[in-house]
C-alpha positions, 0 to 999 in steps of 0.5 A, a space after each residue: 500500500 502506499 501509506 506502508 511506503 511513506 516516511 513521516 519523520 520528515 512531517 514529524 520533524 517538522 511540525 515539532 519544529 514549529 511547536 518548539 520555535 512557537 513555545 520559545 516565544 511566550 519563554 522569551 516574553 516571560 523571561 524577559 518579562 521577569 529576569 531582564 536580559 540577564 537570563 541570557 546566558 540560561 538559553 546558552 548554557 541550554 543551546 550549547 547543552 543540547 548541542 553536546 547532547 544532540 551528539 550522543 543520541 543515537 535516535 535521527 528522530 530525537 537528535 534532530 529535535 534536540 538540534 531543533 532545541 538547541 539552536 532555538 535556545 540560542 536564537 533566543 539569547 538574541 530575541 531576548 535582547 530584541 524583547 527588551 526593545 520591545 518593551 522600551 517601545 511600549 509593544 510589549 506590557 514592562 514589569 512595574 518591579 524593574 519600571 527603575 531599570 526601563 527608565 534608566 534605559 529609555 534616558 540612555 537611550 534617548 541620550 545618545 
């Protein structure tokens, strides 16, 4: 039959992929939203974790999941930065407990 002969890993890869790079979006927000930029280095350490685990799993299907990880985590460390932008802009709602850190951006912002 056909159905025997098709290959759904590909399909399966991909609609992880899309799952994962949708969950990291709301993770940046919040970690941003809470920690600042200096949660940076927590999507390194995962990025470059999953990268070495990615190396030892012997499964396509998992290792390829696990590179989609990986490289999402570090994507990450840049839209973090790109989040805080977001917020000094007044796209995104900014954590009244760090209003002293924005406002500190925004004047070193505008300064220059």
């Amino acid at each position: 039959m056909l159905i025997e002969s098709m290959q759904f890993s590909g399909l399966l890869i991909g609609i992880c992929t899309f799952l994962i790079i949708g969950l990291f979006h709301p993770i940046v927000i919040k970690a941003e939203y809470y920690f600042g930029t200096r949660c940076w280095w927590f999507f390194l350490v995962s990025g470059i974790s999953g990268i070495i685990a990615t190396l030892f799993i012997d499964s396509f299907f998992f290792s390829a999941l696990t590179g989609v990880f990986s490289f999402s985590s570090l994507w990450s460390i840049m839209e973090v930065f790109e989040q805080e932008q977001r917020v000094l802009k007044g796209w995104f709602p900014m954590n009244p407990k760090r209003a002293a850190y924005y406002a500190k951006k925004r004047n070193s912002v505008s300064s220059k």
